[in-house]
N, C-alpha and C positions, 0 to 999 in steps of 0.2 A: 734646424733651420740653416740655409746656408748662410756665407755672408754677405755673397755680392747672385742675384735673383740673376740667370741668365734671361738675354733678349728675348721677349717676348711671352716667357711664361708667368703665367699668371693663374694657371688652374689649382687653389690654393685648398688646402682640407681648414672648414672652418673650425677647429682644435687649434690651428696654427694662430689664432690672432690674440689669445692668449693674456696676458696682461697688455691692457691697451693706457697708457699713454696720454693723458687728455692735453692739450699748451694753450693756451690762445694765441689765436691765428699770427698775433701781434707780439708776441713776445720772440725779441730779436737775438734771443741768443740759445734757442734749442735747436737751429739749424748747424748751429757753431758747433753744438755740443754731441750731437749725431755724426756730425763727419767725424769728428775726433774720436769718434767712440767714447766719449763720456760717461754714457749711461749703458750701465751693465743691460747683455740683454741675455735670453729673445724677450724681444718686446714688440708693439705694437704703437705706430702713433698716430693719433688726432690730432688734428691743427682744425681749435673753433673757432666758427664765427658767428658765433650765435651766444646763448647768455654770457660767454666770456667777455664780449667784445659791448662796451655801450653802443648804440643807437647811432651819437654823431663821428664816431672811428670806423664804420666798415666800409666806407670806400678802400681809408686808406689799408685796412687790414686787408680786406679783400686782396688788393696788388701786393702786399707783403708777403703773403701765401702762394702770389702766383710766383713772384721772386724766388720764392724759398726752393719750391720744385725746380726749379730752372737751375738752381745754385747747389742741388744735390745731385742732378743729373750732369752737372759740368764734372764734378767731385768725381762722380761712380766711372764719371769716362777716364779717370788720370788716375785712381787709386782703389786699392780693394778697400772695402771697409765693412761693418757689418748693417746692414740697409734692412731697417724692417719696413715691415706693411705701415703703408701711408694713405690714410683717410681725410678726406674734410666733411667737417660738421657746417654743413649751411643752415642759411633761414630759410630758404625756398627752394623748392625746383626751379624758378627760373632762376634762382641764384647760381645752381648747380649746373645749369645749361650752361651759364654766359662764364663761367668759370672753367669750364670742361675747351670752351672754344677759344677761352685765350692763356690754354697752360701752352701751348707749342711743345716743346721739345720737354717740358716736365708731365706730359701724359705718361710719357714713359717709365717714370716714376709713383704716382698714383695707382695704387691700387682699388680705391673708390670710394663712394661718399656715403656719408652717415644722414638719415633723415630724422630730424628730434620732432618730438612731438607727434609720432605717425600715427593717424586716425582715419579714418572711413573718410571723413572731411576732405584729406587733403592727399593721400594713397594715391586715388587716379593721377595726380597731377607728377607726382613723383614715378608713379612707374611707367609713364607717357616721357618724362625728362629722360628717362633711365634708358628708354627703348630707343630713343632719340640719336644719346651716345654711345650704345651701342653700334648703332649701324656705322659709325664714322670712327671709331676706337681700333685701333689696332691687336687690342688685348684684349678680355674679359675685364670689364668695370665693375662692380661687386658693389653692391648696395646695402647697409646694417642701419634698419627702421628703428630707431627708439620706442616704445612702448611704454609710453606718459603720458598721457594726454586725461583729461579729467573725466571724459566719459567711461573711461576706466575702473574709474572709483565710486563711479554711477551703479548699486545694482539693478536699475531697469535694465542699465544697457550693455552692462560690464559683458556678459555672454555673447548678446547677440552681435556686438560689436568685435568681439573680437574672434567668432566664427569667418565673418564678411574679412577683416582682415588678412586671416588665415587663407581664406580663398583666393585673396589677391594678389597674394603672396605667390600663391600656389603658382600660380599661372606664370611665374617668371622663375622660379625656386633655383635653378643652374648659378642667378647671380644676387640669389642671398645670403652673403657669406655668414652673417650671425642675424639673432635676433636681440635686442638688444634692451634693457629696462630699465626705468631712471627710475628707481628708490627713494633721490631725495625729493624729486616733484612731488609724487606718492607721497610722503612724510608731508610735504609743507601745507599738504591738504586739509591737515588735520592738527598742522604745528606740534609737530613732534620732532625729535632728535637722541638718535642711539648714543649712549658714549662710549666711552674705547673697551668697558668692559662688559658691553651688552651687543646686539644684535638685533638686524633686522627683524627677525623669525619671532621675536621678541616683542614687536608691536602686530598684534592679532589683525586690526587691518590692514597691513602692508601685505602681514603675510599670505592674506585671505586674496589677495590680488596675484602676488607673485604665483601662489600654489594654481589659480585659474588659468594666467599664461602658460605655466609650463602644462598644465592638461591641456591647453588649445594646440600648443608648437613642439614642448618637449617630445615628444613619439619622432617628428621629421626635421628640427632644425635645433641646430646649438644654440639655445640661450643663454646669453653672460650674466653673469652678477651684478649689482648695483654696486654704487661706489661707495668706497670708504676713505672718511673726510681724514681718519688721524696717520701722520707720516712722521711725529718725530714726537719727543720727549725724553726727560732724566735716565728714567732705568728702563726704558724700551718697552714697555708693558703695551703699547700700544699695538707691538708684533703676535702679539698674543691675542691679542685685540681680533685683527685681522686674521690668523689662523684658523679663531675660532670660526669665525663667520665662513673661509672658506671653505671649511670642511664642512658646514651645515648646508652654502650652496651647492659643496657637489652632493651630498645626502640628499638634497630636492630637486635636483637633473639639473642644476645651471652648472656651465664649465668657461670657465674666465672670469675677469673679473678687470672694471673700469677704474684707474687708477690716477690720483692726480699726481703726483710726484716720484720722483726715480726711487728715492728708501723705499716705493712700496712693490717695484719690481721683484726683486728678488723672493721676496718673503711669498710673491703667487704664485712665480716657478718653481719656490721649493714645494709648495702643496700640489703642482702640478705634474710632478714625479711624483710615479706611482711603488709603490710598496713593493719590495721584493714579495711576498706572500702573494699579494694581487698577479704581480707577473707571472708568475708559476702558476698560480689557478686560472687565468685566463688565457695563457699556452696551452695547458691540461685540457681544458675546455674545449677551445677550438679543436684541439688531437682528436678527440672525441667520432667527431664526422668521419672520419675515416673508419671506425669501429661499427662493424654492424650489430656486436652484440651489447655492446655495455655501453650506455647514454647516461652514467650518473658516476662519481666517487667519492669519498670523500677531500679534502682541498691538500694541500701539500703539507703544510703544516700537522695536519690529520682534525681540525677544529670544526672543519663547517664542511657543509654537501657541495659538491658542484655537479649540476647536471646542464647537461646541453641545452636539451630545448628551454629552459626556464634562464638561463646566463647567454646565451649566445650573443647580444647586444651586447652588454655590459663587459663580455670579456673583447670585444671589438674594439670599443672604446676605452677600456683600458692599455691595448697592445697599442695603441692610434699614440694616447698617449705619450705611452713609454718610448716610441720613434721619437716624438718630436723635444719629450722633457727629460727622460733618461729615467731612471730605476733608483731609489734610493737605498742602499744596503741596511 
């Protein structure tokens, strides 16, 4: 990633959003802490206004947020610094309109809004906001629908709902930069909670949800990871915590993962650097297409097969990777 996004570009690979960053809208010192570079990155932030923010504060968070964009585009014009993707989590599309029409000069910083709760229900009204700001955006606006909503955990509806979303998706797909899953909704459904030494994958209904979305969207969109609530403790067990769970989302096609606090940066770039062994086999791979006679070998190391046609995704998306997280020896 770079550190300072030149004017106007915004045609982003959804790999890039990576560890995302959750704040609320209203907390008045993560804007402090972005310009200064505080928080290691790359990373990804969200500024909510939604279950962060109670009921009688979102006037005022709402303009706090407009503030903030306004106050990192004064910044970006005086100093380099290192600028990630900046989303807002609203309550509504029309929240998302009236919000898009009075950032002024922090459009230019926005790279786009997050839809929570995204259902069949409420879909049209968001990708009718979306198409909206489009036409009047200077950039690509980039939309990442949460996928929580209780008809989800419905199996009447669990499929056929999230076919119909799929499709509505489809029809805008250029400005879906992730798809996106809320875990702990899913969990509260059923009042449950992982702790630091277990995992999602681990509560068989979660998982029986998670595995549906990614057979609906994994094949054509990046799905991220649910959040994980633990960021600190004694003897750090809690890193381990998170490791594990990363490596079982990318084992299941999610690549990212929603993060509340800056400890937990780090610890999802490091799983998101990929394996020397991986690099060399998915180089190997790709070489491959050039060869008219040999479509298979064994891996670098000499341990496992790689052949083209059966790896050619996988070794894509690991070189995607390796570009944007680096290679770990």
């Amino acid at each position: 990633m770079m550190d300072q996004k030149p004017e106007g570009s915004r045609e982003l690979s959804p790999y890039e959003v990576g560890a995302l960053l959750y704040a609320p809208a209203n907390h008045k010192t993560v804007i402090d802490r972005l310009i200064a570079e505080e928080i290691q990155g790359p990373y990804s932030l969200a500024l909510c206004l939604e279950d962060a923010i109670s009921d009688q504060a979102v006037d005022e968070a709402e303009q706090l947020v407009i503030d903030s964009l306004k106050r990192v585009w004064r910044a970006a014009a005086e100093k380099v610094f290192y600028l990630p993707n900046i989303f807002i989590r609203v309550r509504s599309a029309e929240q998302m309109k009236r919000i898009f029409e009075r950032l002024a000069q922090g459009r230019q910083i926005l790279t786009g809004f997050i839809a929570p709760k995204f259902s069949c229900g409420c879909a049209a009204s968001y990708l009718d906001a979306l198409a909206d700001i489009q036409e009047k955006a200077e950039h690509r606006v980039y939309l990442m629908p949460i996928l929580e909503s209780q008809d989800l955990i419905d199996l009447k509806t669990r499929r056929s709902h999230l076919c119909e979303l799929k499709e509505r998706l489809d029809a805008v797909k250029p400005s879906i930069l992730n798809v996106r899953v809320g875990g702990n909704d899913f969990c509260k459904e059923f009042g449950v909670r992982r702790r630091w030494g277990e995992n999602i994958y681990q509560i068989s209904c979660i998982s029986n949800v998670l595995g549906d979305i990614i057979a609906c969207f994994g094949r054509e969109y990046v799905v991220s990871g649910p959040v994980w609530e633990y960021f600190t403790g004694p003897d750090e067990s809690w890193k381990e915590g998170l490791r594990r769970e990363i490596r079982l989302d990318m084992l299941n096609g999610f690549v990212g993962k929603t993060v509340i606090h800056p400890n937990q940066i780090p610890v999802v770039n490091e799983m998101l650097r990929v394996s020397q062994e991986d690099y060399e086999d998915a180089m190997g791979i790709l070489g491959m297409q050039d060869d008219e006679q040999v479509l298979v070998s064994k891996s670098a190391g000499g341990s496992r097969m790689n052949e083209f046609k059966t790896h050619e995704k996988w070794a894509q998306k690991i070189l995607t990777l390796a570009d944007i997280y680096g290679v770990r020896p």
